[in-house]
C-alpha atoms as an extended CHARMM CRD file, in Angstrom:
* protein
*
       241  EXT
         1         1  UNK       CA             13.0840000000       18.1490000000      -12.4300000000  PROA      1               0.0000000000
         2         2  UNK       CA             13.0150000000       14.5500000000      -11.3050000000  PROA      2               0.0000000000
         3         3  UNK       CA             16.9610000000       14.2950000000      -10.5040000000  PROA      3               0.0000000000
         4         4  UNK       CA             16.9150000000       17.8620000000       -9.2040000000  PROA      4               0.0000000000
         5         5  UNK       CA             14.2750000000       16.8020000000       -6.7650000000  PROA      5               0.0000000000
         6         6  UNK       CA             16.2520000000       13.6460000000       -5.8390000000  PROA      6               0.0000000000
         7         7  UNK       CA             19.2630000000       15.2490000000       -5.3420000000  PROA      7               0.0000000000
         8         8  UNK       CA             18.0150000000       17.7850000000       -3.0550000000  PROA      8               0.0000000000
         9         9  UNK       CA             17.4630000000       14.9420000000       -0.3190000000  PROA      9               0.0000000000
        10        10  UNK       CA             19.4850000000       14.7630000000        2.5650000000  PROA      10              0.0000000000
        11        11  UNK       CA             22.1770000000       11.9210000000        2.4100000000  PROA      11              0.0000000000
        12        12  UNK       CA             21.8490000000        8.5120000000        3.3430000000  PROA      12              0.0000000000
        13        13  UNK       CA             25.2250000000        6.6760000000        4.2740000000  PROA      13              0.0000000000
        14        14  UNK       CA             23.9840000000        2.9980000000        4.5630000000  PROA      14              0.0000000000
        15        15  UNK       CA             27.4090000000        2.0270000000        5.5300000000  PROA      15              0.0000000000
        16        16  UNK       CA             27.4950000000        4.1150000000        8.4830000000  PROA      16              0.0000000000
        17        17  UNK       CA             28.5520000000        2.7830000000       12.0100000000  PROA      17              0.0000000000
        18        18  UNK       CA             25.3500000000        1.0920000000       13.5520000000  PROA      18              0.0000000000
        19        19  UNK       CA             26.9360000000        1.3920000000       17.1740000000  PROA      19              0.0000000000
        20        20  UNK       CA             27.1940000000        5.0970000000       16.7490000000  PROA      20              0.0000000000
        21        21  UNK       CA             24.3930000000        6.3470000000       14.8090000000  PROA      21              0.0000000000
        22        22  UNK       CA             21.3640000000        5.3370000000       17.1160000000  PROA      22              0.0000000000
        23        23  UNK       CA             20.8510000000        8.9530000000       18.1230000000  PROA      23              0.0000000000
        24        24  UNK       CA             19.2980000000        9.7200000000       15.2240000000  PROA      24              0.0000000000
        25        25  UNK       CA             15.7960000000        8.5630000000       16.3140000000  PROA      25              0.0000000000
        26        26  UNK       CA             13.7730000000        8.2490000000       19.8660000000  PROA      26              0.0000000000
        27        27  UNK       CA             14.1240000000        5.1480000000       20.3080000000  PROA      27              0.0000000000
        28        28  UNK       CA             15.6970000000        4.4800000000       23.3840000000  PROA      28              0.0000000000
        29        29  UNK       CA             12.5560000000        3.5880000000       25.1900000000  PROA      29              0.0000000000
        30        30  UNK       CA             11.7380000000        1.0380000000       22.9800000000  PROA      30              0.0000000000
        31        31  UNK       CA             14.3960000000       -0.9240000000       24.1600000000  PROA      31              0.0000000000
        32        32  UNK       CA             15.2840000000       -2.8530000000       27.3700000000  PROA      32              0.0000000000
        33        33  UNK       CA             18.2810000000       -2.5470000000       29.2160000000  PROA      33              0.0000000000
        34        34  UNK       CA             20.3270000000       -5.1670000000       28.9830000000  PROA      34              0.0000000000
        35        35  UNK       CA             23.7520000000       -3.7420000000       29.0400000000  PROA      35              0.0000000000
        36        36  UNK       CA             24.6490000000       -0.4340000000       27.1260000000  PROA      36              0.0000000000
        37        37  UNK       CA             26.4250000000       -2.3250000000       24.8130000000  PROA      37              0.0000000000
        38        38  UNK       CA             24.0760000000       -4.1140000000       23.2110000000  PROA      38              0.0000000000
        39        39  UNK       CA             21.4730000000       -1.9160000000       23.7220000000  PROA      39              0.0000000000
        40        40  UNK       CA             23.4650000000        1.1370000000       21.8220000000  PROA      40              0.0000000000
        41        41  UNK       CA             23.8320000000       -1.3600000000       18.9000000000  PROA      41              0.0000000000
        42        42  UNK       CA             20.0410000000       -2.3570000000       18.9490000000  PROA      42              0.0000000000
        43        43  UNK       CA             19.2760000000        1.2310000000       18.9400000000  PROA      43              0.0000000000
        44        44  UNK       CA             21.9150000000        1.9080000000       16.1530000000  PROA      44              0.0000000000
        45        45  UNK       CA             20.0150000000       -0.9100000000       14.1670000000  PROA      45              0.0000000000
        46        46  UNK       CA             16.7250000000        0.4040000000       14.3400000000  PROA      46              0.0000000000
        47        47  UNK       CA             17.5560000000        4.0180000000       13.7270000000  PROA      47              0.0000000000
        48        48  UNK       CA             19.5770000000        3.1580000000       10.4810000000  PROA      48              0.0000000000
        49        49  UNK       CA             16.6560000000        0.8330000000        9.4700000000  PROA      49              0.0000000000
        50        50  UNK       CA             14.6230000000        3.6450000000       10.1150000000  PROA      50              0.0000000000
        51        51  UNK       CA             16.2970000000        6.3410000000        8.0570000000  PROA      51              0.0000000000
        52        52  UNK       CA             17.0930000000        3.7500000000        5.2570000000  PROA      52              0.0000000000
        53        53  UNK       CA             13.0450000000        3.6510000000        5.0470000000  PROA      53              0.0000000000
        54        54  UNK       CA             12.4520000000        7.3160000000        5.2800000000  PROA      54              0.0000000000
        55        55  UNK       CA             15.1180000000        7.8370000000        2.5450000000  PROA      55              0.0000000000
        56        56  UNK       CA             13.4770000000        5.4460000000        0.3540000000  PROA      56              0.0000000000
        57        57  UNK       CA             10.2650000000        7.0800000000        1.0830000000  PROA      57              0.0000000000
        58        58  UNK       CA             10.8740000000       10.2360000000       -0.0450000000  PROA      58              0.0000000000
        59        59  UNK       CA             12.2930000000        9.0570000000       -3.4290000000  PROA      59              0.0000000000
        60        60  UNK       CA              9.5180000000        7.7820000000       -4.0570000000  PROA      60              0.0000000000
        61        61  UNK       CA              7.6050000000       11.2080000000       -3.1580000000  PROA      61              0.0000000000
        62        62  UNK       CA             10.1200000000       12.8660000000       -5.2090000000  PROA      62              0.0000000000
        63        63  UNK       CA              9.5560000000       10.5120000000       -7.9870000000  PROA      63              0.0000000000
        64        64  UNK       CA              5.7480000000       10.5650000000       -7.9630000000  PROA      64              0.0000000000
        65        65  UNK       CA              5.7270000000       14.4560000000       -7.4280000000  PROA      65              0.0000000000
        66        66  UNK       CA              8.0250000000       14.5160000000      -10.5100000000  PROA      66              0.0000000000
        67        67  UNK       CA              5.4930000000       12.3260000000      -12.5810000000  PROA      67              0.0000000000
        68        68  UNK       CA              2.4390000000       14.7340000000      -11.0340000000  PROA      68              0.0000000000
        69        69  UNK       CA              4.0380000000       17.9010000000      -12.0310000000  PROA      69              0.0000000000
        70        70  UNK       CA              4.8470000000       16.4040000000      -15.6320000000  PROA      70              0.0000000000
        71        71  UNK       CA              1.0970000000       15.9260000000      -16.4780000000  PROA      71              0.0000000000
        72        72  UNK       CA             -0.7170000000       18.3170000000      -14.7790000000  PROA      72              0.0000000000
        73        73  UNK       CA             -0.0140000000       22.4790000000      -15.9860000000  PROA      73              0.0000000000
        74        74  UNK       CA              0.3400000000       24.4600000000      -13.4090000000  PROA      74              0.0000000000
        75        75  UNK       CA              1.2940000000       21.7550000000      -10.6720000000  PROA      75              0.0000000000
        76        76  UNK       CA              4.7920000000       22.2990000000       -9.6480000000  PROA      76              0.0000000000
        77        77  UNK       CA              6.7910000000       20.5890000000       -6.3610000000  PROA      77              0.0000000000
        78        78  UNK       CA              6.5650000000       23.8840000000       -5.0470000000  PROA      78              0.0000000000
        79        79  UNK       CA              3.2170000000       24.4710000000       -5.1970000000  PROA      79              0.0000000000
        80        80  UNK       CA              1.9210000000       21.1190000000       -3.7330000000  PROA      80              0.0000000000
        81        81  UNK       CA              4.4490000000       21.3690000000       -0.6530000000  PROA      81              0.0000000000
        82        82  UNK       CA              2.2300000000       24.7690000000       -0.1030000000  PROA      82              0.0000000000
        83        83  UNK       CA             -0.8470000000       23.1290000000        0.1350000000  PROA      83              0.0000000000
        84        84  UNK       CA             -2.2920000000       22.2120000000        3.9250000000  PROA      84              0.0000000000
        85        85  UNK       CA             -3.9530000000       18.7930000000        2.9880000000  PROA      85              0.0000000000
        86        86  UNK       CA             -0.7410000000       17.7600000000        1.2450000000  PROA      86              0.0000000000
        87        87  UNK       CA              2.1340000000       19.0210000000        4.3900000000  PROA      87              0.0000000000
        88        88  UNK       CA             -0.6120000000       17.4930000000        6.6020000000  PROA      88              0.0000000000
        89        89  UNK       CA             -1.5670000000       13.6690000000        4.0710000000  PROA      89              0.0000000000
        90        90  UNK       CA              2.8320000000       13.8100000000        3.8800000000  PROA      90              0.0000000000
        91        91  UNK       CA              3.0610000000       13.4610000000        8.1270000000  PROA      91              0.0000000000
        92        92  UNK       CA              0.5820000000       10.8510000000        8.3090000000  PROA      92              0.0000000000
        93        93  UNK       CA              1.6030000000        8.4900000000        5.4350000000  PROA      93              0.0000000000
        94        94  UNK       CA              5.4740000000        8.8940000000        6.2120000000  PROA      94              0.0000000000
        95        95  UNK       CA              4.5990000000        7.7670000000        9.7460000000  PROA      95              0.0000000000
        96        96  UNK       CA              2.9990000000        4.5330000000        8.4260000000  PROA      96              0.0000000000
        97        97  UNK       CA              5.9830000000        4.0150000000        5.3460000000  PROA      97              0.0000000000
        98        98  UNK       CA              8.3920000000        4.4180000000        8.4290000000  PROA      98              0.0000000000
        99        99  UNK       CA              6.6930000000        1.5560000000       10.1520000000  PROA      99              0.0000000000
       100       100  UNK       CA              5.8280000000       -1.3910000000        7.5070000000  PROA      100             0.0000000000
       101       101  UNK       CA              8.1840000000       -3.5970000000        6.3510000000  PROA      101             0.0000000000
       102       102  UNK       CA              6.4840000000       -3.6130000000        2.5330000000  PROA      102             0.0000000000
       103       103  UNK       CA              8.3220000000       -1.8650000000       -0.3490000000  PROA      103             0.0000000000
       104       104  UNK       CA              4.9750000000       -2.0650000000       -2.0550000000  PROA      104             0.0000000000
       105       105  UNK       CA              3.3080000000       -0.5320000000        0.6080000000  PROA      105             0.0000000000
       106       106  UNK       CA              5.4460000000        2.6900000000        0.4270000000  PROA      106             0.0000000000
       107       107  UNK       CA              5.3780000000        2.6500000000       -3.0420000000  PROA      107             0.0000000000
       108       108  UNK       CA              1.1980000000        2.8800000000       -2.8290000000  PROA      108             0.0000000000
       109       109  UNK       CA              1.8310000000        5.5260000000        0.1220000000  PROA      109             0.0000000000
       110       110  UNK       CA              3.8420000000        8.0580000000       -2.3170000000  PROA      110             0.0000000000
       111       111  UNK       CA              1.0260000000        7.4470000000       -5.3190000000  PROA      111             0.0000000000
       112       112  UNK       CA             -1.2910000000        8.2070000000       -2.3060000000  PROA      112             0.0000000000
       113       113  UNK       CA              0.0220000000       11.0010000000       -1.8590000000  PROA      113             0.0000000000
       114       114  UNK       CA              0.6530000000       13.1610000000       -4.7280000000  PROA      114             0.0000000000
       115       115  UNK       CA             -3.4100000000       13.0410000000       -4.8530000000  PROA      115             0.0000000000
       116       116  UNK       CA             -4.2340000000       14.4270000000       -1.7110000000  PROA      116             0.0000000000
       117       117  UNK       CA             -4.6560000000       18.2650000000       -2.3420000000  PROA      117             0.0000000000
       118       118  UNK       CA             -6.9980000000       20.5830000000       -4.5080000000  PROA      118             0.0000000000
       119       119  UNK       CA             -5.0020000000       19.5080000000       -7.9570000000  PROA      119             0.0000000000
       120       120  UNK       CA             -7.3740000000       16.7560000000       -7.7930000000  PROA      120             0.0000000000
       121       121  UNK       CA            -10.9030000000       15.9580000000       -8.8630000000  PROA      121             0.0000000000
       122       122  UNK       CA            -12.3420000000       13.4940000000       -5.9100000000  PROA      122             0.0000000000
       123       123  UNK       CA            -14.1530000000       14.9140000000       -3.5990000000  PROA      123             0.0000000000
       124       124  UNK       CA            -11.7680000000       15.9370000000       -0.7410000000  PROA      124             0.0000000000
       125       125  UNK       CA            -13.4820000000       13.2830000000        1.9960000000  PROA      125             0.0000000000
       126       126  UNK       CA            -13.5560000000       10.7970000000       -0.1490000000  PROA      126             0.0000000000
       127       127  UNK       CA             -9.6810000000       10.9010000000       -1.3120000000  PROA      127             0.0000000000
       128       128  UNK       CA             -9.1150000000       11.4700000000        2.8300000000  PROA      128             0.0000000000
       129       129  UNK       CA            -10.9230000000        7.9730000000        2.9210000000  PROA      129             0.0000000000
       130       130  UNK       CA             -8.9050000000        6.3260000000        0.5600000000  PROA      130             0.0000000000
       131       131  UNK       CA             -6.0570000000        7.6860000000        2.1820000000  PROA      131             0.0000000000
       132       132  UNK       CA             -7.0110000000        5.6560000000        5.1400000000  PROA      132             0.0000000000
       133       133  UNK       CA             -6.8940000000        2.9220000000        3.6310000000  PROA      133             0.0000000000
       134       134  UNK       CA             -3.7140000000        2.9880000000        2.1760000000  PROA      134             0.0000000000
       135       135  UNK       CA             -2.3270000000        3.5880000000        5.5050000000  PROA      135             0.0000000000
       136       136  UNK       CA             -4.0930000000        0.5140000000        6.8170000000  PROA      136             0.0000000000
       137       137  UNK       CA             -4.5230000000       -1.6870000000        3.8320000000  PROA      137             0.0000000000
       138       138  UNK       CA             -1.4810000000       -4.4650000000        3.5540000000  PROA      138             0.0000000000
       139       139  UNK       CA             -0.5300000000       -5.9160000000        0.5620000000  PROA      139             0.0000000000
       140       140  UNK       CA             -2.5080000000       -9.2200000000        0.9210000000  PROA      140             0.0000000000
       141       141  UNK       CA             -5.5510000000       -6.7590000000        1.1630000000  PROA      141             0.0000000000
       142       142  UNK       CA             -4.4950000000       -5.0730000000       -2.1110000000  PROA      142             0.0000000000
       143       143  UNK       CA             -3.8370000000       -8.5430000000       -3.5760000000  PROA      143             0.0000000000
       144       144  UNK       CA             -7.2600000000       -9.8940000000       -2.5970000000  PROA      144             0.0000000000
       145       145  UNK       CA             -9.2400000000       -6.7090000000       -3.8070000000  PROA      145             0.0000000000
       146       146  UNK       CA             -7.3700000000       -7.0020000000       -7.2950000000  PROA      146             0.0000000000
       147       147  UNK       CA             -8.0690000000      -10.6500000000       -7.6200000000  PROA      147             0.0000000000
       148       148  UNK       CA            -11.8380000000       -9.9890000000       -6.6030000000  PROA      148             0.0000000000
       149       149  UNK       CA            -12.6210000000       -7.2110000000       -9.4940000000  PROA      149             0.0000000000
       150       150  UNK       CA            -11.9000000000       -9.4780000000      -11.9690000000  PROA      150             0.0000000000
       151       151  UNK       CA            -11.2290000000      -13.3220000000      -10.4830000000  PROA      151             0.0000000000
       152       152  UNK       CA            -11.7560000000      -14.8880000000      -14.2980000000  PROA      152             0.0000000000
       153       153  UNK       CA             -9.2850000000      -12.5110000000      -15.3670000000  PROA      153             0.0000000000
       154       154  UNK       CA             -7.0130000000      -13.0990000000      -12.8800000000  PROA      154             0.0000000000
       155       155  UNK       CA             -7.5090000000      -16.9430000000      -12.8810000000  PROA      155             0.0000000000
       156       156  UNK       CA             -6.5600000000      -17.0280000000      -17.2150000000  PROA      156             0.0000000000
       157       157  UNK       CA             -3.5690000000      -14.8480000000      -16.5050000000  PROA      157             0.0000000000
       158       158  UNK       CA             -2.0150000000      -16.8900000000      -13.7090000000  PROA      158             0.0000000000
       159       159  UNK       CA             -3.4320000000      -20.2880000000      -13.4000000000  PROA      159             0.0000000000
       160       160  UNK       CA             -2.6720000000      -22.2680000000      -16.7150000000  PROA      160             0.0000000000
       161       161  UNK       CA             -4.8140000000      -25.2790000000      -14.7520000000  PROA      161             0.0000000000
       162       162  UNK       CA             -7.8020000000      -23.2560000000      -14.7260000000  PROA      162             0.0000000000
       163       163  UNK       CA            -10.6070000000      -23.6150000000      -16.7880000000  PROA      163             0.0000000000
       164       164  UNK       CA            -13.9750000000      -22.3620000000      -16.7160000000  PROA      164             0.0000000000
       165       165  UNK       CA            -16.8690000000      -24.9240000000      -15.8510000000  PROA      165             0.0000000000
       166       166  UNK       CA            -14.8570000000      -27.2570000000      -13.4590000000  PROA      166             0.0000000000
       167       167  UNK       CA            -16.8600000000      -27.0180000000      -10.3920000000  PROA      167             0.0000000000
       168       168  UNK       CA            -20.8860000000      -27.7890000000      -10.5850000000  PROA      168             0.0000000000
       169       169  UNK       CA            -21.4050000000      -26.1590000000       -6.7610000000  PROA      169             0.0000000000
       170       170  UNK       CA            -18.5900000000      -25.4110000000       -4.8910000000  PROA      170             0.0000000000
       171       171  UNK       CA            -17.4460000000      -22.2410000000       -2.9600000000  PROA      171             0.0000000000
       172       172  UNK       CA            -15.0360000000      -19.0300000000       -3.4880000000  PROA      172             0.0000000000
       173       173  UNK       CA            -12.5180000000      -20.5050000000       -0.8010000000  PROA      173             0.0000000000
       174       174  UNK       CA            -12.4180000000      -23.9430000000       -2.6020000000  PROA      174             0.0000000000
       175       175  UNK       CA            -11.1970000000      -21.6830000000       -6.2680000000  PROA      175             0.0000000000
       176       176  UNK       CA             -8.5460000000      -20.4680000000       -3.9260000000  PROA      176             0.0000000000
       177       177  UNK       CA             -7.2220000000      -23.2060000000       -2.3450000000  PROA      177             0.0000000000
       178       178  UNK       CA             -7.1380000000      -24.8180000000       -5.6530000000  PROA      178             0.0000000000
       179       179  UNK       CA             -5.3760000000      -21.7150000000       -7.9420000000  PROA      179             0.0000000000
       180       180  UNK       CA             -4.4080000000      -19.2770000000       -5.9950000000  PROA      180             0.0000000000
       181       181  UNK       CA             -3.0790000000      -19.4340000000       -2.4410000000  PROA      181             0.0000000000
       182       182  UNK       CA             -1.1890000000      -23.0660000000       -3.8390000000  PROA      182             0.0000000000
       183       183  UNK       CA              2.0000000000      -22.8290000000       -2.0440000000  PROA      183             0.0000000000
       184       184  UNK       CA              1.3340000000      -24.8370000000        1.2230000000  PROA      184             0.0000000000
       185       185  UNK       CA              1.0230000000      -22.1740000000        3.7240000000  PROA      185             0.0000000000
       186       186  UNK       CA             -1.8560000000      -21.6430000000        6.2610000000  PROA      186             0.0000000000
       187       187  UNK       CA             -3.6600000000      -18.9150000000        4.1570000000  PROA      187             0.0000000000
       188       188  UNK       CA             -7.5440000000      -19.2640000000        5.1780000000  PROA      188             0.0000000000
       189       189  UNK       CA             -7.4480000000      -17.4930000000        8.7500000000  PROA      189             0.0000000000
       190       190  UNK       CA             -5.8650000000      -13.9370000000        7.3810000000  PROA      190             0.0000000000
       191       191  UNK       CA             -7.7430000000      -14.1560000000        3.8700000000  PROA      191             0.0000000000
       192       192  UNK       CA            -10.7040000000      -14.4140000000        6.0490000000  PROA      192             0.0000000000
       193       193  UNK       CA            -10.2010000000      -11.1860000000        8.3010000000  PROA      193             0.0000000000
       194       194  UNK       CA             -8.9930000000       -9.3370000000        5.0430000000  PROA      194             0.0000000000
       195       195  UNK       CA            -12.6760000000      -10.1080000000        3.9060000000  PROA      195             0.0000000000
       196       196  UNK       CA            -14.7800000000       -9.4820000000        6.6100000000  PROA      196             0.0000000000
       197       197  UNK       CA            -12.8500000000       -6.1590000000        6.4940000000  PROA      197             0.0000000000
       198       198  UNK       CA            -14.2540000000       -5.7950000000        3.2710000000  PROA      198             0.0000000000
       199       199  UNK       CA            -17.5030000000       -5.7910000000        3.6200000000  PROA      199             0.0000000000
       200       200  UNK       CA            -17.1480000000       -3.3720000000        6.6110000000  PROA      200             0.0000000000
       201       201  UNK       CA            -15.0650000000       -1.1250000000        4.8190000000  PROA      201             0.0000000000
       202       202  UNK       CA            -17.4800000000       -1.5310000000        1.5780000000  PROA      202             0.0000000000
       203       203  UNK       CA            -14.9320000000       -2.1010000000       -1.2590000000  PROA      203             0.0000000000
       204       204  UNK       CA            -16.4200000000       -5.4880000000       -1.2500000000  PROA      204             0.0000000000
       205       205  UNK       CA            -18.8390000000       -8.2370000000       -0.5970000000  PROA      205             0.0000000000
       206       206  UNK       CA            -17.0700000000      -11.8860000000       -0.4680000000  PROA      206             0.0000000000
       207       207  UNK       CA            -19.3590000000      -14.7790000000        0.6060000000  PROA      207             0.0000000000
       208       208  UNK       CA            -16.1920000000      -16.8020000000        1.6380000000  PROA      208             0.0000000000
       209       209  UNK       CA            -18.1650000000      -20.5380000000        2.3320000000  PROA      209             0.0000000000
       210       210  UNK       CA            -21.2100000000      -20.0450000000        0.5750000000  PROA      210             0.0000000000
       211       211  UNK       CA            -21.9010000000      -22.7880000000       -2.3150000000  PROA      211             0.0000000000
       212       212  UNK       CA            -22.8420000000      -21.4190000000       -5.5770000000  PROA      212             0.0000000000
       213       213  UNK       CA            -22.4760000000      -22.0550000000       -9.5750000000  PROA      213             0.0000000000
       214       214  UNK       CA            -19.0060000000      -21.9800000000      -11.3720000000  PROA      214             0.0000000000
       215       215  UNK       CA            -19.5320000000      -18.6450000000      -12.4640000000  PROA      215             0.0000000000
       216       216  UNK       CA            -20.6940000000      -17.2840000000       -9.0780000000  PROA      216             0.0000000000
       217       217  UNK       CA            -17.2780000000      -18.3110000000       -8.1120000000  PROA      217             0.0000000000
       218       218  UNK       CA            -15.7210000000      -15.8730000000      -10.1460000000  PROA      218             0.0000000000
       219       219  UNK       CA            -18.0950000000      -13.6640000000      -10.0580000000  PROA      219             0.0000000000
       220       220  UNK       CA            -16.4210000000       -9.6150000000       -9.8000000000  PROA      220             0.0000000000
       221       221  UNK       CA            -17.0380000000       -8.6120000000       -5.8830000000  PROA      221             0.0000000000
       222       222  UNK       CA            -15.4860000000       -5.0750000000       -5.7030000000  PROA      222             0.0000000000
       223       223  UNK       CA            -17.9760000000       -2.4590000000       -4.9130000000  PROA      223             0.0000000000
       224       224  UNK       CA            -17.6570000000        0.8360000000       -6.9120000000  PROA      224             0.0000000000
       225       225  UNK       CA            -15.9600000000        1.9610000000       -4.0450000000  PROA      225             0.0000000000
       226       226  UNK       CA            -13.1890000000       -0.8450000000       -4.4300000000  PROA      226             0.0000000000
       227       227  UNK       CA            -12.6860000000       -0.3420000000       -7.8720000000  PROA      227             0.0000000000
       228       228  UNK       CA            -12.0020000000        3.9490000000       -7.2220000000  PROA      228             0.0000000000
       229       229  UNK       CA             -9.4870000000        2.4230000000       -4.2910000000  PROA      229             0.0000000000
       230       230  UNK       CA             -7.7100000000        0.1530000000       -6.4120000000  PROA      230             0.0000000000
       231       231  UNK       CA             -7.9600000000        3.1320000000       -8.9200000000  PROA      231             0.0000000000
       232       232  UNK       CA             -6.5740000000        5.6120000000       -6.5210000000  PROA      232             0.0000000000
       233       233  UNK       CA             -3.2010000000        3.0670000000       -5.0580000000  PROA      233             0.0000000000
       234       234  UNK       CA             -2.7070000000        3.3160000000       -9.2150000000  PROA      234             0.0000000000
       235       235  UNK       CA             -2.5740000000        6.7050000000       -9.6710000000  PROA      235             0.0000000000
       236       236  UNK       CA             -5.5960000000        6.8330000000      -12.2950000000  PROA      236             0.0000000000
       237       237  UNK       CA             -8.3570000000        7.3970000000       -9.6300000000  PROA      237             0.0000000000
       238       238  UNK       CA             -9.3630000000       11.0720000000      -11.1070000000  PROA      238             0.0000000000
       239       239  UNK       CA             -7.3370000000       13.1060000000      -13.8710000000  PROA      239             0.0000000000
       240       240  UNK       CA             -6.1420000000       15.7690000000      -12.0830000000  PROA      240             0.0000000000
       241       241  UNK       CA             -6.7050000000       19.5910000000      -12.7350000000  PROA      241             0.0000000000
């Protein structure tokens, strides 16, 4: 079912002629004139980008439909293609795959997906929710919100230097400047946003400068509503119908 589902995509050429393809999107206001030259090859460049990322997309869709189908009796492609919250989840979440630059972002957006109709057990507002934030979570959100439900865990798997009882009183940012975020770059000012997005969004609570105990440091900071998120962007949020 998997291959016959892949198959029946349209074609992608990758190798097609940039300067002659740009028709295949609305684009053209997107770009300045600046000689139709250029501008044809610009708009060539974008719209192959463009269908190179919708391609991918729906692989993934057909994959993930392919996996749905396989676990869940009854479910077929056919059937969730006739369901209203899934046509209507498809056009929002291809818009956003088309415009982010993150494989795993797409990748998240197809799991999304195959959850959002009545084969599944959350509660339809809340699954629309976590929709949402698919869409608008990147993946240093993602990263973040998996490191917070479980920093210790994270901390043994990936920092060999690590070891519990290091700091007497010290805060969260100081653990990540030390283990995580190690590579040089200016980290602090979009970990920070990603946070106070957190607490506003209510997946969870990260008291960024506040000085507290070594184990307060990696204390889990996912709210319930984190952990079904993170759940969801897996694919193991519910068990399905």
């Amino acid at each position: 079912m998997g291959i016959e589902l892949i198959a029946a995509l349209p074609e992608y050429h990758p190798d097609r002629d940039a300067g002659i393809d740009y028709g295949l999107t609305a684009v053209n206001a997107f770009i300045p004139i600046v000689g139709s030259g250029l501008a044809d090859l610009a708009r060539g460049i974008i719209a192959r980008k463009a269908e190179e990322r919708q391609h991918e997309f729906d692989t993934l869709i057909a994959v993930e439909v392919t996996r749905l189908a396989g676990l869940v009796e009854g479910i077929t492609p056919q059937s969730m293609v006739e369901s209203d919250e899934f046509m209507a989840a498809y056009a929002k979440v291809a818009r956003v795959a088309a415009e982010t630059e993150s494989t795993k972002k797409r990748q998240r957006l197809a799991v999304t997906l195959t959850q959002m109709g009545p084969w599944s057990t959350v509660d339809p507002t809340r699954r629309r929710d976590l929709m949402d934030l698919t869409a608008v979570y990147d993946d240093l959100h993602v990263f973040l919100l998996g490191y917070f439900r479980d920093p210790a865990a994270w901390l043994r798997a990936n920092a060999p230097a690590w070891r519990p009882g290091k700091y007497m009183m010290a805060g969260i940012d100081t653990v990540l400047a030390d283990y995580v975020f190690t590579d040089g770059t200016e980290w602090r000012p979009s970990v920070t946003a990603a946070v106070s997005r957190f607490s506003m969004d209510g997946v969870a609570d990260v008291p960024m400068n506040v000085s507290m105990s070594d184990a307060g440091n990696v204390q889990k900071r996912t709210t319930a509503f984190g952990d079904q998120f993170l759940s969801f962007i897996e694919g193991s949020a519910d068990t399905p119908r």
